[in-house]
N, C-alpha and C positions, 0 to 999 in steps of 0.2 A: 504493500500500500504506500509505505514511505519512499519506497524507487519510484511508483507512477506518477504520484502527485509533484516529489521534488521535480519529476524529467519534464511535466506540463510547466511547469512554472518556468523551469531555468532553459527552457527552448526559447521564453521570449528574453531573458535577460542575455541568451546567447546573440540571438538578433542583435541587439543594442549593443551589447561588449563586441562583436562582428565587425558592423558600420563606425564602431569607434577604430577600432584596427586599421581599417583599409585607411578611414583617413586620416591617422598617425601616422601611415605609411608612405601615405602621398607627401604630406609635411615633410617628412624627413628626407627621401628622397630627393626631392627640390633642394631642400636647405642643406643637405649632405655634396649634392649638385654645388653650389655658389661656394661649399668650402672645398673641394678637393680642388676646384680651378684657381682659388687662394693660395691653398698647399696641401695637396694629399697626403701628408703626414702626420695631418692633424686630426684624422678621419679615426683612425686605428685606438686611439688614448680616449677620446671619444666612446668609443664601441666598449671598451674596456671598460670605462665608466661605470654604464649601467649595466653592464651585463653582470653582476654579483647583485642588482636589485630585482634584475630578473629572475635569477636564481632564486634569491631569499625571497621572492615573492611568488614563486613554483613552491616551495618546500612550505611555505607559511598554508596555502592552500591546500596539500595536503593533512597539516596536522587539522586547520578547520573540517576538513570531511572526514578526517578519523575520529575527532570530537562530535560533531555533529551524529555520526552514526551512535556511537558511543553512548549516548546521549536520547534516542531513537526509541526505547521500550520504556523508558521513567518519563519523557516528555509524554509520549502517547498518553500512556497511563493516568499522568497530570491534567492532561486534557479532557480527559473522559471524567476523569471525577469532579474538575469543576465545570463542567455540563450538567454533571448527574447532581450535583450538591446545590446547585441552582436553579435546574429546571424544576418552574413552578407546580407543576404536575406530583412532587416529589417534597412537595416544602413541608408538606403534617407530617409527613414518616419520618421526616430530618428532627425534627420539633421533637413532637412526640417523644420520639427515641433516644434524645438527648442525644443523636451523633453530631453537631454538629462541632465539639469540640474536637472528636475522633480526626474529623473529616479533614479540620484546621491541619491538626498535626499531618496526619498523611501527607496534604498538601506540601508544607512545608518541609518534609522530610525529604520529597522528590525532587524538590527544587533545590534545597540542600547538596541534593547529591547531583544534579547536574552540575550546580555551581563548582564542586569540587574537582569534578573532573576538569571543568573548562578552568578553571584558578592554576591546575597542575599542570594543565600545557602552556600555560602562560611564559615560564622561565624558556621553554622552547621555543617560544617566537620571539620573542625577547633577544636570544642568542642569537636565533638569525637574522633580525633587525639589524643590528647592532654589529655583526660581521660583516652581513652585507653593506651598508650604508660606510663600515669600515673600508671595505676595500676600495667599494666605489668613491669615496673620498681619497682615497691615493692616487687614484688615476685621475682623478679631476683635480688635484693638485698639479700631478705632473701633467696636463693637458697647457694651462694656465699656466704654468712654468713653463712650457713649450715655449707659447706665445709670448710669453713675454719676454724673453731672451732671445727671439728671430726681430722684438722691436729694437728692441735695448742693442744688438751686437748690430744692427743694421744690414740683415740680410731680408729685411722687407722692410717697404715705405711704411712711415706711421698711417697716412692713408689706408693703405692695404689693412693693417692693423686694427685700426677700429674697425673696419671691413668686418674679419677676421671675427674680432669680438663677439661682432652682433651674430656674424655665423654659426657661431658655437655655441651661442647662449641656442638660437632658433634648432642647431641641431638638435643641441641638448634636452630642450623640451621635448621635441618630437620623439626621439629616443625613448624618453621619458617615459610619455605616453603610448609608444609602441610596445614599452615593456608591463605597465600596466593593463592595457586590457590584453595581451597576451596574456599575459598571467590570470587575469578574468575570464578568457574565453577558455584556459586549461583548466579554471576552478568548474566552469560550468559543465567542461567536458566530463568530467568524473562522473556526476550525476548523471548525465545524460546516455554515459557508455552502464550506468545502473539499470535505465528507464528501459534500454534495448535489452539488458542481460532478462529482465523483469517481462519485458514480452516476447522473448523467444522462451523463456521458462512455461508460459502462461498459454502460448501456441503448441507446446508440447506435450500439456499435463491435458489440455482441451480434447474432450472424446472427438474422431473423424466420425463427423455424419455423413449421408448420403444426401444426394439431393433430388429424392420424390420425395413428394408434396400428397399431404394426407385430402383425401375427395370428402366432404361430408355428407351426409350423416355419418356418427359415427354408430355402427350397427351391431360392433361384437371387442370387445378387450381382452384376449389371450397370455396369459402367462404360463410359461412350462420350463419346472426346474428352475427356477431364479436366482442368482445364491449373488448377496452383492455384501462384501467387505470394507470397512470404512478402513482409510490408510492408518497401518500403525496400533489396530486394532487386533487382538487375536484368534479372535473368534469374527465371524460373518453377522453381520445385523438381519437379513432375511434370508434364505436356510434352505432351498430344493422346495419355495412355494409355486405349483399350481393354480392356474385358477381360470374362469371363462365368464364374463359381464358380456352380459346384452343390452341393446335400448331396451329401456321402458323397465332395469332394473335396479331397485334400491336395494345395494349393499353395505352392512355393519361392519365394522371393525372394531374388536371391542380386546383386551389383552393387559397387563398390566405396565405400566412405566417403564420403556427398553426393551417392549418384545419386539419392538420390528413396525408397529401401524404406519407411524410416520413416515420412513422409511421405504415401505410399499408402495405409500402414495406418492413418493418422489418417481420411483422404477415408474408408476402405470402410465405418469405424465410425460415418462421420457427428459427429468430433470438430471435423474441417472439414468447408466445404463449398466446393466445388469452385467458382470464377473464373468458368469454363468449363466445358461439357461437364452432364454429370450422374453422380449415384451412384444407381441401385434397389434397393430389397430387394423381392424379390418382385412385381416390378412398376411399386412406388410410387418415387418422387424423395423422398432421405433431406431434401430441403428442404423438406416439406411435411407432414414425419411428427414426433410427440413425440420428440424425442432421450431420455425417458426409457424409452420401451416399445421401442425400438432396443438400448439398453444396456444394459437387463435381460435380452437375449437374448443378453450380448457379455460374450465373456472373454479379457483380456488380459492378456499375460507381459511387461511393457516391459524395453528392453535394461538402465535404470537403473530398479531396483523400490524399493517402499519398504519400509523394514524398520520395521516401527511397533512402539513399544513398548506392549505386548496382551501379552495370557496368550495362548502356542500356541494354542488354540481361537479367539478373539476375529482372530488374523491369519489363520487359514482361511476363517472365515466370514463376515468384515467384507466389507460388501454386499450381505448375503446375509438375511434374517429370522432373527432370532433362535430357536433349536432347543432342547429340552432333548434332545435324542436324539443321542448322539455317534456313533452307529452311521455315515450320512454323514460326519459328521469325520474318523473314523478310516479310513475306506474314501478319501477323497481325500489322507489321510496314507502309504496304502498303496501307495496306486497311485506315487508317487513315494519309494516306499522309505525313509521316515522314519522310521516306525512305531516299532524300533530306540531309535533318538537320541530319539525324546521320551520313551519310557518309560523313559529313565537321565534326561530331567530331575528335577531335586527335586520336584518337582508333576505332572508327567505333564501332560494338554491343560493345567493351570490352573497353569504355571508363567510369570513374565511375561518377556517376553523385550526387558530393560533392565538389564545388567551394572549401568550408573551411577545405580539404583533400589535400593534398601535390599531384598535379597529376590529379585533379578531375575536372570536368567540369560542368557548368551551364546550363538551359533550362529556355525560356522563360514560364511565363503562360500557353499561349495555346500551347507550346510543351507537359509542364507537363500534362495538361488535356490529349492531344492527348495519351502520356503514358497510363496513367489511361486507355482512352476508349483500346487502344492495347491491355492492359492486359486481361480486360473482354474478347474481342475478341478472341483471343488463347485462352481460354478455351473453345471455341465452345459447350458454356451453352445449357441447355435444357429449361430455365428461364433467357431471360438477362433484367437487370434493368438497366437503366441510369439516375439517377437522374441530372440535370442541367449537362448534358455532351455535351453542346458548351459554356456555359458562358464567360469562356475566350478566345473565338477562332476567327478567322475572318470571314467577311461572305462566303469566298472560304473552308475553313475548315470546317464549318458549316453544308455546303451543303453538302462537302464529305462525313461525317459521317453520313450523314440523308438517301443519297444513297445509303451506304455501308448497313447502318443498314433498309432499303427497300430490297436488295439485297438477304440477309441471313433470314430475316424474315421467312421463310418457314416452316425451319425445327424446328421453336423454338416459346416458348411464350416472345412476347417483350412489355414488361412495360418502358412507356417514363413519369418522371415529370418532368414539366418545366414550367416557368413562359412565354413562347414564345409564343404565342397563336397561332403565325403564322406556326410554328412547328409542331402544332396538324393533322395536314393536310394529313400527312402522316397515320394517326391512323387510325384502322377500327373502332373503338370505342373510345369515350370519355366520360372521367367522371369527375362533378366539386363533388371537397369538400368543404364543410363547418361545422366548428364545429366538426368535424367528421363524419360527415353525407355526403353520397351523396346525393346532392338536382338536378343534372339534368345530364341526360346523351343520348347520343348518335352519331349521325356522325356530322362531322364537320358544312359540312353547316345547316343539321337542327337544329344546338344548336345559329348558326351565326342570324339564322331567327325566335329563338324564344322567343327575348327578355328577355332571364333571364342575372343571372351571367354572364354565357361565353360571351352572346355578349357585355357585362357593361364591363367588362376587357378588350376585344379587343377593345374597341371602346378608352377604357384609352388609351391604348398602342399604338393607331396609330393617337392621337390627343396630338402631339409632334408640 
């Protein structure tokens, strides 16, 4: 992440350190010109000058990108806590909890410790300051000593001389500045030769798709022998599952915490691609299809969603083409019972939902979830997932969305994981995970009556 963003950035500082180079170069060249016709002898002590600032300004560059990386996992970390310790979203749990002296310290501990690192390479640039500006001070002593002993002995007019003078000041700038953004455009290079190492890494770890394009409807979802391992992991997260979805059916996934649900639902969308085994749509192996004409047929409710800050309309529709017609909007606001709560926002669809924005407005919980499930919904998936899409809602929401989503079932394959057992009811099929395995599956009641898993967790769950 910190190779991509530093290479966005220092591409344009490259630019500008660049345009500064060539025309330090043009300077110098000209004014290197009017002094060699003076006396080419005075070109060479010149050169020597700056080249130790050049130097010490190579090596200084260096230690800033060894510090800076150095530096790279306590900065991050810094940044994210005081995001987290300030977004208002988060300010009664900080309260509350009394973290907020914790939070203090943290803070200051991290910045502590960059500080130390950068304080410790300090005596390193220092030395090379300091050598350098050393040496280059000898040679500009004996440049100026040159000249001034070809006036004084009189093997050049004083005319010539002041000439001369002004030559060498105008080289010496140029130089100067040649050696300067040189030494800028070599700082910029490092990061930049990071930004390439970061997307040739990033092009190589990328699964090779195919390029057919999924036809919709989508009519049938195949799985056989699936076995997908997370890197670094020692065991497989989904485990030799089967399985065959048709339109117009609603499927449960129900398993305890790390058996694999989530996980599934990445393989069926083709966000992974399975170890082993294969995923179809319709036929084809999702490895050999555009993951874009896939995911335009695909809507999903993830267990952790995102709350963007958008005008109510702009988070319905984001992914979707842009519409003047709110008519769709408001009919996916309806189907999850919104309709209410946005027309008391102060803007109605075009109100933006960012309390910490000048203008912006807030939603509870189970408004944001309701978002969420709206959004799926306007895209009228040919595949819709909901992972835990009532957890924060009440039991009146609950039930609308369970209806809604009995409603449209038809024309679509619907995948439901949830910890609700009572939920599964709705399903024409159920299936438990464990391990990554499924160990039991079928309709509701015969799983209720057949003493495995499913009935062991429902029994948890209503022996409150």
């Amino acid at each position: 992440h910190e190779a991509a963003e530093m290479g966005v950035i220092r591409t344009h500082v490259m630019v500008t350190d660049a345009q500064r180079l060539v025309s330090a170069l043009i300077r110098m060249v000209t004014a290197g010109g009017v002094l060699s016709v003076l006396n080419p002898w005075m070109l060479p002590p010149l050169l020597l000058a700056v080249l130790p600032a050049g130097v010490g300004a190579v090596l200084t560059a260096r230690v800033d990108y060894e510090i800076h990386y150095a530096n790279i996992a306590d900065r991050n970390v810094r940044g994210m806590m005081r995001w987290w310790a300030t977004e208002s979203k988060y300010g009664d749990e900080v309260r509350a909890n009394s973290m907020t002296d914790y939070l203090i310290y943290w803070y200051r501990a991290l910045s502590d410790r960059c500080d130390r690192r950068t304080l410790a390479a300090a005596p390193r640039t220092l030395r090379i300051a300091l050598l350098s500006a050393l040496a280059g001070g000898v040679f500009l002593v004996a440049t100026w000593g040159a000249l001034a002993w070809l006036a004084v002995s009189g093997r050049v007019e004083l005319a010539v001389a002041a000439t001369a003078v002004i030559a060498v000041q105008t080289t010496l700038a140029a130089l100067s500045q040649v050696v300067i953004n040189g030494a800028a455009v070599f700082h910029t290079s490092l990061y930049l030769s990071d930004m390439q190492a970061f997307l040739d890494d990033a092009d190589a770890r990328a699964p090779k798709r195919g390029p057919h394009a999924h036809a919709a409807p989508t009519e049938e979802i195949r799985l056989e022998e699936v076995v997908y391992q997370y890197p670094g992991k020692d065991r497989p997260a989904v485990n030799g599952v089967s399985l065959a979805l048709r339109r117009g059916q609603i499927l449960a996934i129900v398993g305890a915490n790390g058996s694999g649900k989530s996980t599934l639902t990445r393989l069926l969308t083709g966000i992974y691609l399975p170890d082993k085994g294969t995923v179809t749509w319709n036929g084809t192996d999702l490895a050999v299809m555009d993951p874009a004409t896939v995911w335009a047929t695909t809507g999903l409710v993830p267990q952790i969603f995102a709350q963007w800050p958008l005008r109510v309309r702009e988070n319905v529709t984001l992914g979707q083409p842009r519409t003047h017609d709110d008519a769709p909007v408001w009919e996916a606001v309806d189907a999850v019972g919104l309709r209410e709560a946005v027309e008391d926002l102060p803007a109605g669809l075009d109100t933006l939902l960012a309390r910490d924005v000048f203008g912006g407005s807030e939603l509870s919980g189970g408004q944001w979830q309701r978002i969420a499930c709206s959004r799926a919904l306007y895209r009228r998936p040919g595949l819709l997932i909901l992972d835990e899409p009532t957890s924060q809602m009440d039991p009146r929401g609950e039930h609308q969305i369970f209806e809604q989503i009995k409603a449209i079932a038809a024309d679509r394959i619907t995948i439901m994981v949830t910890h609700r057992l009572e939920n599964t009811k709705i399903a024409d099929h159920i299936i438990v995970m464990e391990d990554g395995r499924i160990t039991e599956q079928g309709g509701y009641d015969d799983l209720v009556h057949a003493g495995g898993t499913f009935a062991e967790l429902l029994e948890l769950s209503q022996d409150r």
